[in-house]
N, C-alpha and C positions, 0 to 999 in steps of 0.2 A: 471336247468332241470324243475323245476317247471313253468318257466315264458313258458318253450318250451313246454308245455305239454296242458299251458291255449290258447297259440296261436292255437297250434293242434286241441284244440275244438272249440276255436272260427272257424276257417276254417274251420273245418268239420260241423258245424252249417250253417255255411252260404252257402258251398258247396253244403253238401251232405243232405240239412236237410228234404226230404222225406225219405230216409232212415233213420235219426234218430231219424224221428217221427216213421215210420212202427217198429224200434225195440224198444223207448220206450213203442207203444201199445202193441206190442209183450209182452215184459215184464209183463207190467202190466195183461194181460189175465191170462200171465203163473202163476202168483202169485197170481189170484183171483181164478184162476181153483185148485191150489194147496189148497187155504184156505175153497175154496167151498169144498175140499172131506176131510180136518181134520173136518168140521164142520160136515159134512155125519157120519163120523166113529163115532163121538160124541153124537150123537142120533139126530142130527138135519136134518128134514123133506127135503129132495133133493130139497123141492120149496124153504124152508125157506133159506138153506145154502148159496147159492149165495149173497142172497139180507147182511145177515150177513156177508159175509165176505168183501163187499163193502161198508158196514158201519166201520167194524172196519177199513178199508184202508183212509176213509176219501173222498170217494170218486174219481172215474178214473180219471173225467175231472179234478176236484180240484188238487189230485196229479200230475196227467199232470202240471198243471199250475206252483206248488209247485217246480218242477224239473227245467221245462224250467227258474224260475225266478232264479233258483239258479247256470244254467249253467253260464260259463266263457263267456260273448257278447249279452247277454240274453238282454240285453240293447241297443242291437241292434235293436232287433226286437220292443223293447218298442218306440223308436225312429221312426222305419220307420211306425210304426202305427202310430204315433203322424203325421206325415207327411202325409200319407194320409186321416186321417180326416181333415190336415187343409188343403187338397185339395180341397175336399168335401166341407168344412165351405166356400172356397173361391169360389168354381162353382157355389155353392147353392145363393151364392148374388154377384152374378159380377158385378154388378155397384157400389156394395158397395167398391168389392175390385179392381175397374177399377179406383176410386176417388182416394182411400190409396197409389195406385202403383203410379199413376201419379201425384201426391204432391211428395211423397219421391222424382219420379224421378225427379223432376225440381230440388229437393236442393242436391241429390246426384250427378245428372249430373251436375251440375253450381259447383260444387267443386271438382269434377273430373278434370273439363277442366280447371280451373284454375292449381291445382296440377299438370299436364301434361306437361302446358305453363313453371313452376315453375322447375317443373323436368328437363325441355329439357334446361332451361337457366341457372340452380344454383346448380341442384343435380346430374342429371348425368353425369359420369368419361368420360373423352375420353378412345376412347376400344385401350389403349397403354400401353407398360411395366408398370406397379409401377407408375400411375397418380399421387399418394398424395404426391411423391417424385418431382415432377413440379412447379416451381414457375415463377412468370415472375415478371422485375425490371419496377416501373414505376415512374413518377417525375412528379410534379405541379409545372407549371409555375404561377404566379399568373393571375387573373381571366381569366387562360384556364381549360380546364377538364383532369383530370391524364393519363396520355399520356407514351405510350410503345414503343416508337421512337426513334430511334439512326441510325446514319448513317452505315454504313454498316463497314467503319473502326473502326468505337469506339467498333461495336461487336468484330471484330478481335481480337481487343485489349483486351478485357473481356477476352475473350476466351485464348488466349493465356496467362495471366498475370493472374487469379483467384484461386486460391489455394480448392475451396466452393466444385466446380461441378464437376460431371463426367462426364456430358456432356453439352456445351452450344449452341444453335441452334439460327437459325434467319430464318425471312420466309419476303419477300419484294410482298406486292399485287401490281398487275398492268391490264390495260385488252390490250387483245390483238387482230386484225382482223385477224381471221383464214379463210382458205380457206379448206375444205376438197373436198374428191375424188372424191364426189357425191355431195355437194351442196355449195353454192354460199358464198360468204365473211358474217360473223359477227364477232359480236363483243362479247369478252369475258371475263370473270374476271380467272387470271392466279397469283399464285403462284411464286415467286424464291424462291430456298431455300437453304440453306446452306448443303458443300458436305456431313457433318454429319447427316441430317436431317433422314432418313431413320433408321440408324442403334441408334440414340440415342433415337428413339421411340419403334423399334423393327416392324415396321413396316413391313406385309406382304401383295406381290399385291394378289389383288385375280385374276388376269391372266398376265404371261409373268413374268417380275423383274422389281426390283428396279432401279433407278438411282446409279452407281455405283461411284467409284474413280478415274476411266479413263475419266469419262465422266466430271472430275470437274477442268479441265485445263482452263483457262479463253480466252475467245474468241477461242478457239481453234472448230475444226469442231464438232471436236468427241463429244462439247458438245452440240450439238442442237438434243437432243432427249428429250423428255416427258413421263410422265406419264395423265393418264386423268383418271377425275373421275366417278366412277360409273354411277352416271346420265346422266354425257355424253356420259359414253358407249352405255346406255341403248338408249338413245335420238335418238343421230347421228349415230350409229350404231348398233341397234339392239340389240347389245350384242352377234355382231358375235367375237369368236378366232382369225378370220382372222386378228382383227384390228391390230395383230402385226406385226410389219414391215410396217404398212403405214405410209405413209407420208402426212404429216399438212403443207400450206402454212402460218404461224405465223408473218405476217409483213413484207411480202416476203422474208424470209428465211425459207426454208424447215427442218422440225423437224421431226422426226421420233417417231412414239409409243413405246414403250418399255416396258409398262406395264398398268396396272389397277390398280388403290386407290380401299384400301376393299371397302364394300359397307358400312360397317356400320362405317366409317371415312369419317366428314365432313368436317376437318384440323379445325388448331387452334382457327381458328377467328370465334367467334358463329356468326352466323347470312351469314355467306359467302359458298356458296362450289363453292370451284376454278373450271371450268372445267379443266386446266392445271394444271400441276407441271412441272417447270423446274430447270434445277441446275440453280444458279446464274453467274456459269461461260457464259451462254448463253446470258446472259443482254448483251455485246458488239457488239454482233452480228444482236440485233435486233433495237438497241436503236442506233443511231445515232445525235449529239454523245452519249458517254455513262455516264451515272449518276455514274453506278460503278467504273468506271477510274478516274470517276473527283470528285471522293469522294461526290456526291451528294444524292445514292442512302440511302434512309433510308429501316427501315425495325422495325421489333418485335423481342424480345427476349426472350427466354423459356429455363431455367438451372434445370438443374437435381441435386438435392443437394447427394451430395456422404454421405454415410453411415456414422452417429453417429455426421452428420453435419446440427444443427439446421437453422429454417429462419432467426433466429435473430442472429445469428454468419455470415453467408453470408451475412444480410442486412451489416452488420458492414464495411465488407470487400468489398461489391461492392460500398459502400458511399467512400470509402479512393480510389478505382480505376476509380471513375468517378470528386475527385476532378478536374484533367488536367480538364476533359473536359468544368465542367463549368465556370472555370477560364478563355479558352482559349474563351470563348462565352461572358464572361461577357466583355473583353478586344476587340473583334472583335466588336461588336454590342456595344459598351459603357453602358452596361446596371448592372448596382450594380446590378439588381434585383436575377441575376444566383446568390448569393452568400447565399439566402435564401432555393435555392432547392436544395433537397438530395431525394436519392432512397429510397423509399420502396418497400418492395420484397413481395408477394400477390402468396396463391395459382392459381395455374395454374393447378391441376388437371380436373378441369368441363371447359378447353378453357379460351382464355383472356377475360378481364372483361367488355369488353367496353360496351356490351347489360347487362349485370348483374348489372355494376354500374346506370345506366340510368331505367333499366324498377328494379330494385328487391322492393323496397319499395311502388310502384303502385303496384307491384302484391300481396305484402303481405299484401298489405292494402285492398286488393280485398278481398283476400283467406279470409279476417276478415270478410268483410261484406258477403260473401256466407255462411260462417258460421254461421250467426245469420240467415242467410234466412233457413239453412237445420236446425235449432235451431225451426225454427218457424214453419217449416212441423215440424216436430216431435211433437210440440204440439198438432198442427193440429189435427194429424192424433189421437193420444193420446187420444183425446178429441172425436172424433168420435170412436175409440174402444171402450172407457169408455162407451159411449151411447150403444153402440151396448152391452158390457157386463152386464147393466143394465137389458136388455130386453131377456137376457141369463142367468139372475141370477138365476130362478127354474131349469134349464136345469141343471146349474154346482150344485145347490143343491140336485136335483136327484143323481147325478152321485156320491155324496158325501157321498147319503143315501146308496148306493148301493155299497158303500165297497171304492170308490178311496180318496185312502188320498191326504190331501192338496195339497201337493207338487208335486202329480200326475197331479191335475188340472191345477197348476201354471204352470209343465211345456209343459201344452197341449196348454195352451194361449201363452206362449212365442214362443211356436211353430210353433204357425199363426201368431204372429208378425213377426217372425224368415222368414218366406216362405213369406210375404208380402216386405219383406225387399230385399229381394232377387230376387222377379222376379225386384225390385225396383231398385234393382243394376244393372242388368243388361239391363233394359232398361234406367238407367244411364250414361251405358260406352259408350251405341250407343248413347247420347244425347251428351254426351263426346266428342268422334270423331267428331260431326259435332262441336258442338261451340269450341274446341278446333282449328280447321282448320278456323272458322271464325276468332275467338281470334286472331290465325295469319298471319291472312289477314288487320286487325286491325293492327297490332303491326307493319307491313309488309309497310304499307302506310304512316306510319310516315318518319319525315326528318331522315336520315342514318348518325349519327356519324361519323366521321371525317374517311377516310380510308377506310368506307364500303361503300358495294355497294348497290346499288341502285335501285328493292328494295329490303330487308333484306329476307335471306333465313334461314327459321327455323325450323330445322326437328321435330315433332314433331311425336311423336307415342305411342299407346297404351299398353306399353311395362310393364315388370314386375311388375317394381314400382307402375305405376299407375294402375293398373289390381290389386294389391293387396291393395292400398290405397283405389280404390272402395270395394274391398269386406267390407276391414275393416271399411269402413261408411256405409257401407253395414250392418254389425251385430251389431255394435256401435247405429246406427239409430234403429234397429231392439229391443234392448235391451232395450234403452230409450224410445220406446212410447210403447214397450210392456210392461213394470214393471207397469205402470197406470191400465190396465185390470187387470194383474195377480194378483196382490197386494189388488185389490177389490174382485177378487175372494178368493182369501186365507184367507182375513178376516171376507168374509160374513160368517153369519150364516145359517145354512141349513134349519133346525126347523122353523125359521121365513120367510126364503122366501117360501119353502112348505106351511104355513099358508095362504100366500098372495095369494086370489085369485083374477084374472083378474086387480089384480094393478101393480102400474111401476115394485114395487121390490124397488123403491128409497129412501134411509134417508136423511135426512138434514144436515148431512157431508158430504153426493157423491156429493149431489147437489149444494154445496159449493164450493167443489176440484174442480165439472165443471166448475162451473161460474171463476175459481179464473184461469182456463187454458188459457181461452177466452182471463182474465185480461192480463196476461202473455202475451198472443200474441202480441195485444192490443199495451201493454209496448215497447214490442221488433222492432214492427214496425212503432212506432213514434220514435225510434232510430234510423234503418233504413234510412226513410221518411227525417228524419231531416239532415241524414248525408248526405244524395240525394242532399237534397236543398243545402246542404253550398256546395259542391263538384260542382255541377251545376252553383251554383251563381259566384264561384270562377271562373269556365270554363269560365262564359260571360264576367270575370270581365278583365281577362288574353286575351281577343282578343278583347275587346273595350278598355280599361283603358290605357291611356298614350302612346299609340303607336306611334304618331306626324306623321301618314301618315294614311292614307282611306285605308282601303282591300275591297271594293266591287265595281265591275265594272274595275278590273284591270287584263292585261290578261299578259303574260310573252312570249316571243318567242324564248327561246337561240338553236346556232345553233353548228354544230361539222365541226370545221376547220380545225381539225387534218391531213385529209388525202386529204384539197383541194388543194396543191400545190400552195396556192396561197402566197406570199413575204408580210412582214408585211406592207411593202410599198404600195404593189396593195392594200389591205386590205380598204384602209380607203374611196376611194371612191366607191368603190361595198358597204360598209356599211353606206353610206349615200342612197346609190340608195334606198339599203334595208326599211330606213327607210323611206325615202319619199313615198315608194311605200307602205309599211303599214300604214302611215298617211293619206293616199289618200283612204282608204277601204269605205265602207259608213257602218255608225255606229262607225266610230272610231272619239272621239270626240279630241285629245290629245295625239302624240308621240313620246319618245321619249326611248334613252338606258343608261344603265350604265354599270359599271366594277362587281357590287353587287348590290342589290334588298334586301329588309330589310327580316330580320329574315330568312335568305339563309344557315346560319351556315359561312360561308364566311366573312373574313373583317381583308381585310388588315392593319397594323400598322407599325408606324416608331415613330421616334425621330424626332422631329421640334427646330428651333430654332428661338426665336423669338424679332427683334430688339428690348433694352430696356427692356428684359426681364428676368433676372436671377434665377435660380434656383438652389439647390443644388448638385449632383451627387445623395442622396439617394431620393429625390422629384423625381426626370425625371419620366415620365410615357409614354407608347407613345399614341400614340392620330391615330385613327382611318382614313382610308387614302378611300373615292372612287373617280371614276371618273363617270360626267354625263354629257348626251347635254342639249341644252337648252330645256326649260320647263321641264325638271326633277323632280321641288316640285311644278308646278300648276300639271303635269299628277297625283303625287302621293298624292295630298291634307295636304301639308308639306306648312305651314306658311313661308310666306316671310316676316323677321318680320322690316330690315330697308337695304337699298340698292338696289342691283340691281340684277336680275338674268342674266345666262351667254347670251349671245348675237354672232349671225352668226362672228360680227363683230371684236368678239375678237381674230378669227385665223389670225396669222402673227403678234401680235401686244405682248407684255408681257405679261406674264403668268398672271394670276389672278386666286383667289378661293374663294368660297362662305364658311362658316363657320358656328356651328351652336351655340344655344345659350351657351351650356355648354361649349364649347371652349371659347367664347367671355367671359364670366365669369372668368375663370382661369386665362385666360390669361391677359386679361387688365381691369378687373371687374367695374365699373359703368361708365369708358370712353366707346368714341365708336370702334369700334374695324375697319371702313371703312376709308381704306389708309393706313393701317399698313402692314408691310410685317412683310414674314420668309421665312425660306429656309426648305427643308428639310434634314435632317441627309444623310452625304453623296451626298448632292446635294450644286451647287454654284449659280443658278441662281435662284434668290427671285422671291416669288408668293406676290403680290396685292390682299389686302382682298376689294370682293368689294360689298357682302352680307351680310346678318343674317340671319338663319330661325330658326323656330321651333326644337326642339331636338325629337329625331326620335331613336327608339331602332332599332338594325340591328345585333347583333349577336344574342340574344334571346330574350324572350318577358319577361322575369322572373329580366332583368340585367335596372342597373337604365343607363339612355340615355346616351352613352359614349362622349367624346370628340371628332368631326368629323369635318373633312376636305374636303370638296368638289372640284374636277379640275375639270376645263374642257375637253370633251374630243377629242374635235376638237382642243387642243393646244398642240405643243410636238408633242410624237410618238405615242398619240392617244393608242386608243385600239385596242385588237387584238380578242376577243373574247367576245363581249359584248352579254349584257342581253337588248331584245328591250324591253320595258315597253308601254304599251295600256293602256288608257281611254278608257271606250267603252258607249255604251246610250244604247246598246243591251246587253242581256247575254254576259259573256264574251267569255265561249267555246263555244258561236254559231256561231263565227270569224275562227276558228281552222282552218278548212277546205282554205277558203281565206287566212288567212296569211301564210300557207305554198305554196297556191298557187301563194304568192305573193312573196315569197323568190326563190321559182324556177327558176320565171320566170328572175329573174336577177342571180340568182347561181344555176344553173343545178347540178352544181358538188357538192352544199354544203347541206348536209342532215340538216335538223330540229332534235335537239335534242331533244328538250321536248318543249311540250305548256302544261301550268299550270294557273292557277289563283295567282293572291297574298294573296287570304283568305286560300286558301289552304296550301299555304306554310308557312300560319300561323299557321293552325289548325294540319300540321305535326310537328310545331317544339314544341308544346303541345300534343303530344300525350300521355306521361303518365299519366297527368291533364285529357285528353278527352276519356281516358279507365277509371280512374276511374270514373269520371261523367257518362257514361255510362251505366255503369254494375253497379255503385249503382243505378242508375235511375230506369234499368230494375229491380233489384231483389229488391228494395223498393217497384216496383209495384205490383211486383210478392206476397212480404209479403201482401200488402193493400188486393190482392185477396185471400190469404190463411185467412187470418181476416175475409171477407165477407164469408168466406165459412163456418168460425168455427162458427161466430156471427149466421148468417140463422140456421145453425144446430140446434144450442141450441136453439134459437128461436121458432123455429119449432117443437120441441120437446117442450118445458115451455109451448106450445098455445094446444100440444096435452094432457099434464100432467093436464093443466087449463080448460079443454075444458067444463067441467061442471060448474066449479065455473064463464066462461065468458056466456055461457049460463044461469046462473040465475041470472049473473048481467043483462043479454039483457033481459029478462024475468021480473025483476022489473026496467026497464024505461032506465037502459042503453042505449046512442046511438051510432052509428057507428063511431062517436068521439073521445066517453070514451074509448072506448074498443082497438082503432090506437093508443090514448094518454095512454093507461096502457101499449103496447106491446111495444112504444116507451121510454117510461119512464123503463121499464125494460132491452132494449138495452142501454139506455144512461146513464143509471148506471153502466152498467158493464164499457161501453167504457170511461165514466168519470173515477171510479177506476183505467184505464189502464193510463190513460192521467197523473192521479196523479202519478203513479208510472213513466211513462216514461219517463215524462217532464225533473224532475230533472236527470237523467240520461245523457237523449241528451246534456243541456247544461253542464255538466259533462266532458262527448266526446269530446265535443265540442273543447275543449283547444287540447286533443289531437288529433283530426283530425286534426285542423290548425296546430299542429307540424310534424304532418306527410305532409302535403300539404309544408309547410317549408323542411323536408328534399326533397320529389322530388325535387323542385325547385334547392336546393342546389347541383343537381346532373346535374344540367344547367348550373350554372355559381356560380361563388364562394361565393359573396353576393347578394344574391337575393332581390327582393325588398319585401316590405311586404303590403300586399292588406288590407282594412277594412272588416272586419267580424261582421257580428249583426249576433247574436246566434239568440235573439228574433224571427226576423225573418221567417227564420229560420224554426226554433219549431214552430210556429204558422202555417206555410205551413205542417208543419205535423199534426200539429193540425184538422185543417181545412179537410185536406184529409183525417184523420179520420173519422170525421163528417159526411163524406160527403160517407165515404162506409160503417157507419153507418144505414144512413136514406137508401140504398141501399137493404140492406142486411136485414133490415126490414120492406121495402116494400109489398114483399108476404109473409111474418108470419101473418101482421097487416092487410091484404086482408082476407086471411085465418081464421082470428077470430073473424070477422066482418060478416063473412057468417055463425058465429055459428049456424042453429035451435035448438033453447030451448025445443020444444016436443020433436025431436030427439035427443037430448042431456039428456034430462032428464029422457027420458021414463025408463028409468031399476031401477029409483029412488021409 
């Protein structure tokens, strides 16, 4: 009753509170008119009695006051006056609080949009039954990346055969050419999914239904109906109701709608949203033949673990129900290596891992470095408070004089840190939203993981989490560079700053704590600075270093054959025409194609066997497989190191293959490896080694040069969907336009899939290496300018504090020399101080940045290689760039003190 009685007042406070000012004055009259007439009865003079009996009351306003502090939210009012003074403090100097909002905001927005990126890839749930109860089985093949892959009967089999789950699901990506009612054929990324899929999510459409159990008969009619997802609803049709019951040309089989995917479901696979959902039974229908008949179709797996049944209980039991399978792989494929892989089981609450495995350690290594940048606004800013509370020191000792206790003060300054932090926040979250949408445009343009598409779709949004993560670095920042002011106000002395007239207010402690904030900075961003350079150096080191091919001046032309109609047979002369006719462009200096193009994600591998040459059964590895035409390594600047390149002359004649150095090593080590054969695994007729070249990385840039095999592609059955490869003496996308004009005009029917550069399809398959260089680069620079800002500050203040003592140095014979070499020698002590501190720091870091740059890497390929690191380096580039917004940053201080007048300066002496 009591807790209900204080709320009752506090609401009628805040409600009603004219009224309960009118009846506290009420009050208070009735009870001074009552005491003014005992005082009449008493013998006291009708003038005198009033004034007496608002003395003995202690006075109206006073007891006013006395009341209100003691009501139940009284604290309210105390607060929202705090708040509009520190409105006022902030109207009264808006450039002062236009610098404060706009530092915080650069270090609260750059850790907003990270946490966002972080949010949407690692922390937030799929919006489905009971997420933390989702796991999904995954297996590492050696040097491939952990892989969610099984064919569609091994799911079955789980399924059927697992004692773990209550539910086990499978989803198979594919795209599909859709034709709708209104607009013209594309191409799209679709979904199969298993007939559970729906009810073991809990999943509701937001219009129409679900895919039901009638519809999951395998080839049957009844299964070719869809669900589509929201985007697409919205896209292709409006987001009109009607869409139910329309019908989708899918590959020329007619599909029916049947429902809508909620909106806030972007299905399993982060980075994808399907516009399709189909049952699996529909694969027969569209797919000719079928991958699902012929046990080919693979797919993902997501189990629901049944109540009181641990990960590690189900790992146990899905490792003893996937032995068959990798028995039956190691035996088919000759390959011991299955007998080293087993399942582990990984939540699947936040979607499968394959964006999380690749980007999480780039982004938390970001989230580290944004945090020393909003580390460094807060001093920043701290530092400029301080100044400003120096020059407000009489003001809060007046206020002191005049009844307000300390901790009234303290919390009037926390207050306008508190309200500076805040407009800080939320000009944050709109800083947010935009670099968060750049962020994943970034993220978006890199090479796509095995399975995804292409390019990567990332929902990102401004949602709970990240709306309360700003606030809270929102009051966190607010608290951190307002305890600087407050803490100087609550221990000044009153008495002594009142004495102080027309001086700073300053002691030789504040003046200390300021210089020692600058240091700080100073420190933090030769840490920064330094982690920039090695992240940077490492990025140039990763697209030049060992690559055994040229990335510039190379242009890529692959084309989509899928729906030309044309027989593998027809295939090989339309793909000569092709090429001749882009060899023929002007500015094209060198043309030729292959099966894969380096650093593609792509690359084929078998088993060889090679005459004369034995190995073990646990040795075997396979050895990397492409096909190229001639001039393949003069286009791509790959060493011909002894023999011959391929030749027009070798179609019709015995196979032959070009080999590169680290095969020639293995295989027949300081002989020559020209005139040797082998065959391939599964193959009878022997290949002629009749090259050597350069070793050449081709699955990633991070893996050391694999074992490769080069055919040719004019021998055999040729290719079917090659990659044309350009030398160009021009840019290379200033070709674009011509070479598709150039494939037209011999295939009408055959679209151009993609024109690309090969630097670029270098600099995707480094894209967590080229986000973090990046975003250190920029918010190392961003610290260098928050330095310049604190350094000028102080500066500029030191030359106003100095401005008598620089005046009667210019006054005895100082020159404009002296007085640039005192204000500089005063910056280059602070900044030397920071350098001592920072230095040893960075090379500190140091070790662990290159371990963190080592795990990316290792989320590439299994053994990565390991680059040279000079820390010195380095540090010295941070060094330097100190230096260098040093002399910046005291340029107009040391202008400024140079212009001292000595009569004017002096005269009040």
């Amino acid at each position: 009753m009591i807790l209900l009685h204080r709320l009752a007042s506090i609401v009628r406070w805040l409600v009603h509170r004219n009224g309960a000012e009118q009846d506290l004055d009420d009050e208070l009259q009735a009870f001074v008119d009552m005491a003014a007439a005992d005082n009449v009865r008493d013998g006291a003079a009708p003038v005198d009695a009033r004034r007496i009996a608002v003395l003995d009351l202690g006075g109206v306003e006073q007891t006013k006051e006395r009341v209100r502090s003691a009501r139940y939210g009284a604290w309210l009012d105390e607060v929202a006056r705090d708040v509009r003074y520190a409105l006022r403090m902030c109207a009264r100097s808006p450039s002062f609080s236009a610098i404060v909002v706009i530092t915080l905001a650069l270090g609260i927005g750059a850790n907003t949009a990270i946490f966002s990126v972080i949010n949407a890839l690692m922390l937030r749930s799929l919006p489905v039954r009971e997420p933390g109860q989702l796991v999904e089985p995954l297996f590492k093949y050696p040097r491939d990346p952990r892989l969610n892959s099984y064919s569609w009967k091994q799911y079955e089999r789980f399924r059927d055969q697992n004692h773990v789950f209550s539910d086990l699901i499978a989803v198979s990506r594919d795209r599909f050419q859709v034709t709708g009612r209104t607009s013209g054929p594309e191409v799209v990324d679709g979904m199969y999914v298993s007939a559970n899929f729906f009810d073991a999510l809990a999943l509701q459409p937001a219009v129409g239904r679900v895919i039901g159990p009638q519809e999951n008969q395998i080839g049957s009619p009844s299964a070719a109906v869809a669900m589509i997802s929201w985007s697409y609803w919205q896209s292709r049709f409006n987001l009109d109701p009607a869409v139910l019951g329309a019908s989708l040309i899918v590959d020329d089989v007619p599909v029916t709608i049947v429902g809508v995917m909620p909106r806030e479901f972007f299905g399993l696979l982060l980075g994808m949203d399907p516009a399709l959902w189909m049952p699996v039974a529909i694969e027969p229908l569209v797919r000719k033949p079928s991958r699902l008949m012929n046990g080919s179709l693979g797919g993902a797996i997501v189990g629901r673990l049944k109540p009181g049944v641990t990960r590690e209980q189900a790992q146990a039991e899905m490792r003893v129900l996937d032995r068959a399978r990798l028995t039956e792989l190691e035996a088919r494929m000759h390959d011991v290596q299955w007998r080293g892989v087993t399942i582990d089981l990984e939540p699947a609450g936040a979607g499968l891992s394959v964006l999380r495995d690749r980007f999480a350690t780039s982004l938390l290594l970001t989230m580290a470095v944004v945090g020393l940048l909003l580390l460094v606004a807060c001093i920043n800013v701290a530092s400029m408070l301080l100044s400003r509370g120096l020059a407000r020191r009489r003001e809060m000792a007046v206020r002191v004089a005049l009844g307000a206790g300390r901790f009234r003060i303290v919390r009037q300054m926390l207050t306008e840190s508190l309200m500076l932090s805040m407009f800080a926040g939320v000009c944050g979250v709109a800083l947010a939203y935009v670099g968060a949408h750049a962020l994943v445009k970034i993220i978006a343009s890199g090479r796509s993981p095995v399975g995804m598409p292409q390019p990567l779709q990332i929902p990102v949004h401004l949602d709970l989490h990240v709306l309360l993560f700003a606030a809270g670095a929102a009051v966190v920042t607010g608290v951190l560079f307002g305890s600087v002011p407050a803490w100087h106000a609550f221990v000044s002395a009153p008495s002594s700053s009142l004495r102080e007239i027309g001086g700073t207010g300053e002691t030789k402690p504040w003046r200390r704590f300021g210089q020692s904030l600058v240091v700080a900075q100073v420190a933090l961003s030769v840490l920064l600075l330094s982690a920039a350079a090695l992240f940077v150096r490492h990025l140039t080191d990763l697209r030049t270093v060992g690559l055994g091919f040229q990335t510039n001046s190379i242009l890529q032309v692959t084309l989509d054959w899928s729906r030309s109609g044309y027989k593998p047979r027809q295939m090989g002369p339309l793909i000569r025409q092709v090429l001749d006719r882009l060899a023929s462009m002007v500015g094209v200096r060198s043309a030729t194609l292959a099966g894969m193009t380096p650093i593609s994600g792509a690359a084929g591998s078998q088993f060889i066997n090679v005459k004369g040459f034995t190995e073990s059964p646990d040795d075997r590895r396979r050895v990397s497989l492409n096909t190229v035409a001639p001039r393949y390594f003069e286009t791509l600047g790959t060493p011909l190191i002894a023999g011959r390149d391929f030749a027009p002359e070798d179609e019709g004649r015995p196979r032959v293959a070009i080999v590169n150095q680290a095969m020639a090593r293995y295989y027949f080590g300081a002989s020559s490896p020209l005139g040797r054969e082998f065959t391939i695994e599964g193959q009878a007729r022997p290949l002629q080694i009749v090259g050597v070249v350069g070793d050449a990385k081709y699955w990633d840039v991070h893996e050391t040069p694999p074992r490769i095999i080069y055919m040719n592609a004019f021998q055999g059955s040729g290719l079917t969907n090659p990659i044309f490869v350009l030398r160009t003496d021009v840019p290379p996308m200033s070709l674009a336009a011509n070479a598709r004009r150039a494939v037209r005009d011999v295939l009408p029917n055959v679209p151009v899939a993609r024109i690309s550069t090969l630097a670029e399809q270098v600099d995707a398959s480094i894209l967590p290496e080229r986000l973090i260089a990046m975003l250190s680069a920029l918010f190392g620079a961003l610290a260098a300018v928050l330095v310049a800002i604190g350094l000028y500050g102080l500066l500029a203040y030191t030359v106003t504090r100095r401005m008598k003592e620089i005046a009667l140095r210019i006054a005895i014979g100082a020159t404009s020399r002296d007085v640039i070499r005192m204000v500089l020698t005063s910056a280059l002590g602070l900044v030397s101080a920071g350098l001592i501190v920072g230095v040893p720091i960075a090379l500190w870091v140091k070790g662990y940045a290159a371990s963190a740059l080592a795990i990316v890497a290792a989320t590439q390929v299994e053994r990565p290689i390991t680059l040279p690191v000079n820390p010195m380096a380095h540090v010295a580039i941070a060094v330097v760039a100190m230096l260098v917004v040093t002399l910046i940053a005291s340029y107009v201080p040391a202008r400024r003190a140079t212009k001292v007048d000595p009569m004017v300066a002096l005269r009040c002496e």
